[in-house]
DRENBA-308556 format. One record per residue: x, y, z of N, C-alpha, C, O, CB in turn. Coordinates in steps of 0.02 Angstrom, whole numbers, plus 50000, padded with zeros to 5 digits. Glycine has a CB too. Layout:
XYZXYZXYZXYZXYZ/...
END
This chain:
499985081048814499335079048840499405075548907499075076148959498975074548790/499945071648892499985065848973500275071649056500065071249114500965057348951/500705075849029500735081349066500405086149103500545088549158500905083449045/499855087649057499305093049061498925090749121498815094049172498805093648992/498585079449099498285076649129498405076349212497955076949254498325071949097/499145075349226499445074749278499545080149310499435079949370499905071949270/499685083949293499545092449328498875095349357498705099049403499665097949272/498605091949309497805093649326497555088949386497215091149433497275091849254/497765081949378497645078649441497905078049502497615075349549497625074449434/498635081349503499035084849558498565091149604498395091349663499735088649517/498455096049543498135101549557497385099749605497255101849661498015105149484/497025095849569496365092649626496785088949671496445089249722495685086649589/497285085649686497485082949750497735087149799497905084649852497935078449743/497795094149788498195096549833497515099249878497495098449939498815102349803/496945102349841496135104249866496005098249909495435099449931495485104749797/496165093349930495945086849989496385085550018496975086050001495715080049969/496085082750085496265082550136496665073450135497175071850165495605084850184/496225069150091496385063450083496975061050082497025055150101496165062050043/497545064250062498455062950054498525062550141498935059250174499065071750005/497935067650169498445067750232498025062750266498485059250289498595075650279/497635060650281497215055150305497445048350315497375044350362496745054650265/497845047950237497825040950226498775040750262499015035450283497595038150123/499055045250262499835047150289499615043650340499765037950359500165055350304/499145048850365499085047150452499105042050479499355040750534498585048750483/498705036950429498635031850443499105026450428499025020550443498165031250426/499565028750401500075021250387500475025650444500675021150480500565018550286/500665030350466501015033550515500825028850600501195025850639500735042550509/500465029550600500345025650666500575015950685500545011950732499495026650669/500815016150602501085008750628501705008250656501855002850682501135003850577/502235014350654503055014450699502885015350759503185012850806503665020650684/502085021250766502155024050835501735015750878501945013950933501625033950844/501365013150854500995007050888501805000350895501924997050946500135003750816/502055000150857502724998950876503214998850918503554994650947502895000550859/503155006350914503805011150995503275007451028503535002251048503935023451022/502685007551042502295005551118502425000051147502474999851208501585005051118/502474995851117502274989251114503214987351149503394984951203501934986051016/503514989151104504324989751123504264992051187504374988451236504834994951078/504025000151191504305002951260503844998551336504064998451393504115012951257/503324996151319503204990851357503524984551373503394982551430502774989651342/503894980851338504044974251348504544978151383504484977651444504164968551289/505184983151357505794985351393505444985851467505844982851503506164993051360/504964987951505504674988351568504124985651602503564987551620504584992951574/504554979451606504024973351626503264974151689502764970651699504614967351664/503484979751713503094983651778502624987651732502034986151742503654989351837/502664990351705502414995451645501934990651634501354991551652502934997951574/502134985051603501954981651549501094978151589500524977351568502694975451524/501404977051647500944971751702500264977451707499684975451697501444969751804/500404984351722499884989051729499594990251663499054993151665500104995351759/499814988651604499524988651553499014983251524498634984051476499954989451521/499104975451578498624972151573498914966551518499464963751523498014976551558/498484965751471498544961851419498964963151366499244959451325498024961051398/498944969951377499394973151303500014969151285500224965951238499724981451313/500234971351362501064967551370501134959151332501584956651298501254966251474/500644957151350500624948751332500594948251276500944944251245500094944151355/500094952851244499754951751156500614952551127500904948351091498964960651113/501004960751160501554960851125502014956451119502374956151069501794964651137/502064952251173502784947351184502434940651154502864936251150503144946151283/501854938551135501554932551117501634934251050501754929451014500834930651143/501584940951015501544941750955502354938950907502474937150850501324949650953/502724939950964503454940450935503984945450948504594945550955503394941150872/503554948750949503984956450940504464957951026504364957451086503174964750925/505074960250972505714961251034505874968751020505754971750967506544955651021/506194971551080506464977851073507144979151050507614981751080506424980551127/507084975850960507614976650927507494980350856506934980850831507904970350922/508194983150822507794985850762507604981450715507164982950675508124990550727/507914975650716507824970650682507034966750656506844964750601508204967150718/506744966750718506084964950748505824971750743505224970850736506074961550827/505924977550742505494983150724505674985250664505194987950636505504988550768/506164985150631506034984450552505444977950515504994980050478506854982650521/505494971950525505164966750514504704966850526504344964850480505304962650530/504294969050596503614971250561503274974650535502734973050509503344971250572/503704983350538503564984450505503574988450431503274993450410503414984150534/504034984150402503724980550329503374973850320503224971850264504284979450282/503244970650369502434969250375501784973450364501324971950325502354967850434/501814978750404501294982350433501274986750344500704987050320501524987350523/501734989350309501774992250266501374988450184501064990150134502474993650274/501704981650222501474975850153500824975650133500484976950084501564967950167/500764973250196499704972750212499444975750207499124975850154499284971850263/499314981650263498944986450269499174993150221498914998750222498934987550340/499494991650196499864997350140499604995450080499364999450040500734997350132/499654987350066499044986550006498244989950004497954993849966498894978750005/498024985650076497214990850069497444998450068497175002150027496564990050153/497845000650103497945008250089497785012950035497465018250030498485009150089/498345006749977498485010949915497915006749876498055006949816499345010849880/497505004149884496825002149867496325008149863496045010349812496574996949918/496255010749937495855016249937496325023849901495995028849886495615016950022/496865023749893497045030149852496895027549766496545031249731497995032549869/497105022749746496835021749661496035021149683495815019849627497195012949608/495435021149727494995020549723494685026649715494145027849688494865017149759/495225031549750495215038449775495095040749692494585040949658495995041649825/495755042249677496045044249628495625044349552495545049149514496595040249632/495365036249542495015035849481494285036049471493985037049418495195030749458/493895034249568493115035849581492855044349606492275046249601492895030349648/493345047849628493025052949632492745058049568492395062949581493385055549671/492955056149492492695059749448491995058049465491625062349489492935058449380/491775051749454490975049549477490565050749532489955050349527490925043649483/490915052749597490745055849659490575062449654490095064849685491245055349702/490905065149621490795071849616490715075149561490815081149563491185074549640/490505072249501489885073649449490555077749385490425082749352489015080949495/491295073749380491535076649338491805072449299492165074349252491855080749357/491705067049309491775061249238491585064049180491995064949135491295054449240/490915065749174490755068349096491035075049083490765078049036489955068949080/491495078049113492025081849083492425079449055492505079048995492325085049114/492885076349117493475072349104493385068749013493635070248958493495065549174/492925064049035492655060448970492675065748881492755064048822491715058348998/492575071648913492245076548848492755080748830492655083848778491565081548866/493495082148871493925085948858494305082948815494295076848813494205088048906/494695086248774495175085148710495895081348736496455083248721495375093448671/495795078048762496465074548791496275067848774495675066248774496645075548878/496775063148756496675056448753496325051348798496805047748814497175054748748/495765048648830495715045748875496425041048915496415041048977495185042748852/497065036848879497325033148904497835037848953498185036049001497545028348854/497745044048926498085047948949497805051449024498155055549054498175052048893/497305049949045496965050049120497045044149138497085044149199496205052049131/497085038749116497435031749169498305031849177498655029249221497235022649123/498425034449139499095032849150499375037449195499815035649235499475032749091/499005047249193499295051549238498895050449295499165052749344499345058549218/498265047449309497835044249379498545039549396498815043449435496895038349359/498785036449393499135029049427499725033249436500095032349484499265020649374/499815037349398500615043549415500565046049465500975045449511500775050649370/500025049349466499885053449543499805046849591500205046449637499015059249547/499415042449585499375038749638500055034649674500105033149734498875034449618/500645033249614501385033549626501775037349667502205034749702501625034649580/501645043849666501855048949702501695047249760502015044549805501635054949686/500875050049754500505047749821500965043849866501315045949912499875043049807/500885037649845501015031749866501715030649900501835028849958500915027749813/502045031749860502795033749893503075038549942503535037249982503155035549849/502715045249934502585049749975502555046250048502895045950100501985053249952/502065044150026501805040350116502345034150126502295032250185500755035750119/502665031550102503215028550129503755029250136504155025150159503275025150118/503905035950111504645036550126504665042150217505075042750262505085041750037/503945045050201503805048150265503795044450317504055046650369503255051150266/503445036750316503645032150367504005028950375504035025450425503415029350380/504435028850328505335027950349505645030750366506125028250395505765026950321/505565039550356505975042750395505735041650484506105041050534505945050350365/505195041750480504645041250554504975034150584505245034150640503565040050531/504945029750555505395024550587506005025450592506235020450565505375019050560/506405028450608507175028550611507195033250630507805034350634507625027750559/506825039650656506655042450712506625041950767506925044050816506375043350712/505935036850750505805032450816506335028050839506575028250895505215027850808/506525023450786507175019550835507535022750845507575021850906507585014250817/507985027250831508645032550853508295035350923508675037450967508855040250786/507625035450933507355039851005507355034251060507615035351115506435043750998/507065028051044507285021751076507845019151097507945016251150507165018151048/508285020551043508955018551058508865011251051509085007451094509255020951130/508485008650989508324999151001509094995350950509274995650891507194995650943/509304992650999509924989650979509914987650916509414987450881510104984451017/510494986150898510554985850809510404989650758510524987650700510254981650784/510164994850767510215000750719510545002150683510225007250668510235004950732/510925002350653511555003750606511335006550525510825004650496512004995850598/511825011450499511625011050441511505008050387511285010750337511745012950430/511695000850396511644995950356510894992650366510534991550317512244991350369/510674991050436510114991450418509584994750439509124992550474510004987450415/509705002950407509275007050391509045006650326508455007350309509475012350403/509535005350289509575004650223509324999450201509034999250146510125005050203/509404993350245508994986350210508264988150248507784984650230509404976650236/508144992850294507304993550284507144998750233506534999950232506904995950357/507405001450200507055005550156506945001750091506455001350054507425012150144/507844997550089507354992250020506674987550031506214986649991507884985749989/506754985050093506124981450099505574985750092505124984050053506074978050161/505544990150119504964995950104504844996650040504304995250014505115002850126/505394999050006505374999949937505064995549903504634997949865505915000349912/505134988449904505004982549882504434980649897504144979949843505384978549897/504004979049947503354977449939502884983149919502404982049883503144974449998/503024989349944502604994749917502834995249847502454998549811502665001649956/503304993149822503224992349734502804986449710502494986449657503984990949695/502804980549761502224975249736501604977449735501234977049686502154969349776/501434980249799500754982449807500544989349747499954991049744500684984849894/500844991549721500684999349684500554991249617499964990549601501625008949673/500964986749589500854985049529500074981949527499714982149478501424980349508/499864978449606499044976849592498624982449598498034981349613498714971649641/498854989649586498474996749573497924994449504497394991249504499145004249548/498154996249472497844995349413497144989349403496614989849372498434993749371/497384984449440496604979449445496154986049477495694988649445496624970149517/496354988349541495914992849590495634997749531495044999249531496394997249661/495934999449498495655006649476495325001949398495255005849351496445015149463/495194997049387494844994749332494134994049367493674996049331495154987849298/493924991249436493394989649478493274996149461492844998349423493454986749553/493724999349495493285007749511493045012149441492595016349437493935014149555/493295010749411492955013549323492445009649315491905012549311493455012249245/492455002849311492164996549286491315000149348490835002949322492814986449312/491354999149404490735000449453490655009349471490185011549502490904995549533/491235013649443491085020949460490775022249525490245025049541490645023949410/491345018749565491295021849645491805018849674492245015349648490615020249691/491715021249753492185017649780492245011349845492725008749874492495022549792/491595010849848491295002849903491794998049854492324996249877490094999449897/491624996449796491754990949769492604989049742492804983249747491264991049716/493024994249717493544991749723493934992049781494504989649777493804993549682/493724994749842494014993649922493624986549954493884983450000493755001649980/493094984749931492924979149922493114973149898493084967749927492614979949905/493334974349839493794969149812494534968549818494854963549801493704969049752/494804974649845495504973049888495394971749931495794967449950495964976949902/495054972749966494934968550040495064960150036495504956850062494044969650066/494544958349995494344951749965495004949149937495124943249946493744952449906/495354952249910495874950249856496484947949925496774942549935496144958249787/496534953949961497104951550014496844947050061497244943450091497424957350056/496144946650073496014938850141496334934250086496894932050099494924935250173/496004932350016496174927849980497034925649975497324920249973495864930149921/497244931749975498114931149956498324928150007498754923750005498594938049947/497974930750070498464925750127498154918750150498464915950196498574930050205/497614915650126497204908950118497884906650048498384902950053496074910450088/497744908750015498174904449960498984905049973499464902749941498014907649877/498964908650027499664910050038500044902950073500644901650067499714917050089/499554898950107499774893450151499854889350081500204884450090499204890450219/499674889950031499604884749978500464884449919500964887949917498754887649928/500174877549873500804879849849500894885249792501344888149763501114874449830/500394884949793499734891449718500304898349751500224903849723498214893849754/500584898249780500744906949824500984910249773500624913949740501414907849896/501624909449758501914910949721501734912449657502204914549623502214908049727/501054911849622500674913049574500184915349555499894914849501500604910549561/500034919449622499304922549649499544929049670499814929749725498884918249717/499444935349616499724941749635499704943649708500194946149734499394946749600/499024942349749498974945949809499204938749864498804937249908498094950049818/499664936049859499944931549896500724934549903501094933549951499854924349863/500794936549874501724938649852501914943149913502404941849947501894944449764/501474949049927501734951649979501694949850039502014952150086501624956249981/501014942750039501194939950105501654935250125501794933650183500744937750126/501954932450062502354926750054503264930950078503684929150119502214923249957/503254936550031503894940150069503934942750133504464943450164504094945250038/503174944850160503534949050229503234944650289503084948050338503244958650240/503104936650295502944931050303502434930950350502524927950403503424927650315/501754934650335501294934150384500884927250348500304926050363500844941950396/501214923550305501004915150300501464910750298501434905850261500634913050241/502054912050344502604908450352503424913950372503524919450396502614903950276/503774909350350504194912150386504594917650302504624916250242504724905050438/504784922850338504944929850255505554925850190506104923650207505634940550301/505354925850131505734924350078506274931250068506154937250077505214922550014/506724928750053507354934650028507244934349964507484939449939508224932950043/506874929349906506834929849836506344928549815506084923249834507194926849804/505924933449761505494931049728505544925349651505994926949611505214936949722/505224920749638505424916849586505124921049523504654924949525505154909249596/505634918749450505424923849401504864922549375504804924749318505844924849351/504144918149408503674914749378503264922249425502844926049399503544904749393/503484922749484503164928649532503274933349497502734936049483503424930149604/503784936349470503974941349434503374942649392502944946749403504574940049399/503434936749320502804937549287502474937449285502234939249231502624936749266/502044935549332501204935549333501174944649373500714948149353500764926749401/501594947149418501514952649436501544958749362501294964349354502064953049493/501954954449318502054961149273501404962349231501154967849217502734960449217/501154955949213500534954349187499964956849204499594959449162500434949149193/499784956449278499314960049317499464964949325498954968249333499164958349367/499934968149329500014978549307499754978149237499194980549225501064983349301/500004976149204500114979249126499344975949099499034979349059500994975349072/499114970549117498314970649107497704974049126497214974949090498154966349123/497794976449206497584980249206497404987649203496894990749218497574978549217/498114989549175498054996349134497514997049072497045000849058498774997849103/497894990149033497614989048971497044989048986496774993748956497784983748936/496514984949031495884982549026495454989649053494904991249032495784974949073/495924994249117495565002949129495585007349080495375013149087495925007449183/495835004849020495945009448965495435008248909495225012248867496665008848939/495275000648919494725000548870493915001948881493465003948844494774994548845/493994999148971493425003749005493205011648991492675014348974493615003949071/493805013749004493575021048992493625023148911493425028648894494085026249038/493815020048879493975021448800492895021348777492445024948754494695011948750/493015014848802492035013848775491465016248814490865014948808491755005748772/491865021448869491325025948922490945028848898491225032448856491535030848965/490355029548898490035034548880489575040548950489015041848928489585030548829/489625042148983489485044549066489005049249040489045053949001490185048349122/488355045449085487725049749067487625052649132487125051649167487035045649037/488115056149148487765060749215487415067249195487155070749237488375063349273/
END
């Protein structure tokens, strides 16, 4: 049954354009990167560019890989959370968008068995688009030639990659409880929105470490300076908030009844 489910929701993902949309869009954070780099390297460049040059060198950012790995798995943390916000919003509101919930709902398959192969595909998804912008980054720096490159840390940006886009996929499941819970998709891109200003407000606090959507700002340090460890109190409240909100999209849709 869990097979069938997941095939079937592969099969409607490949009919949209949405996989490639949302690529596109985490794609443009290496290439806004190279710019910003290939400007500061040409201080003349940089002057005809106006302000740009300043925003880049005020921001931090050096023409190293070091400093272009670091932000971005920044850029991946953050904006990769709302990302994969709008794919579980994708994923679990378009039955209701497009008038096939009360199928879904009426076919001989287990309901828990459409949350669990929804968050599968959205796994894929999800990874998909980051391993594509890791290869895209290490592209880009090998075309730069930005000092320190090495395979060692190519490799420590893919775990970092790896690592917050595994934080961000575990607060999936809140997203796709909104989106069952309201059957659309304003409101759980709404409340990730909300959830990450909040994470990085509580992030200055000492609450951080205990507040799911603080964790990825607390590691890739857009509220201080980046942690190398999460504490095992972070651990658990993250495992909690996956595994609750599976539980709690499962009982949503268990007591659905969809009167379209």
């Amino acid at each position: 049954m869990l097979a069938t489910a997941f095939t079937g929701e592969l099969t409607k993902l490949r009919r949209t354009i949405a996989p490639w949309v949302t690529l596109g869009s985490l794609m443009t954070g290496p290439l806004f990167l190279a710019l910003f780099m290939w400007i500061i390297r040409d201080p003349q460049r940089a002057a005809e560019f106006g302000l740009l040059g300043t925003k880049a060198a005020l921001s931090g950012i050096e023409p190293t890989w070091s400093s272009f790995a670091g932000f971005l798995t920044l850029i991946v943390g953050l904006g990769g959370t709302l990302l994969l916000a709008f794919v579980a919003a994708y994923v679990f509101g378009r039955e209701y968008s497009e008038g096939t919930a009360k199928i879904m709902l009426t076919l001989p398959i287990p309901r828990p068995s459409f949350v669990v192969a929804k968050l599968a595909v959205a796994a894929v998804w999800w990874l998909t688009i980051v391993l594509v912008v890791f290869v895209e980054a290490v592209l880009v720096g090998l075309a730069l030639a930005l000092p320190g490159i090495t395979g060692v840390g190519v490799v420590s940006l893919l775990g970092n990659l790896l690592l917050v886009a595994g934080i961000s996929y575990l607060l999936a499941p809140a997203v796709a409880l909104v989106t069952v819970w309201t059957r659309g998709y304003l409101a759980p891109v709404g409340f990730a929105l909300g959830m990450l200003l909040l994470g990085n407000v509580v992030g200055h606090t000492g609450w951080a470490p205990w507040f799911p959507w603080s964790i990825v700002p607390i590691l890739v340090g857009s509220v201080g300076d980046p942690v190398d460890t999460l504490p095992s109190g972070s651990l658990l409240i993250l495992a909690i908030t996956f595994a609750g909100g599976i539980f709690a999209t499962i009982q949503v849709l268990q007591n659905a009844d969809n009167t379209q």
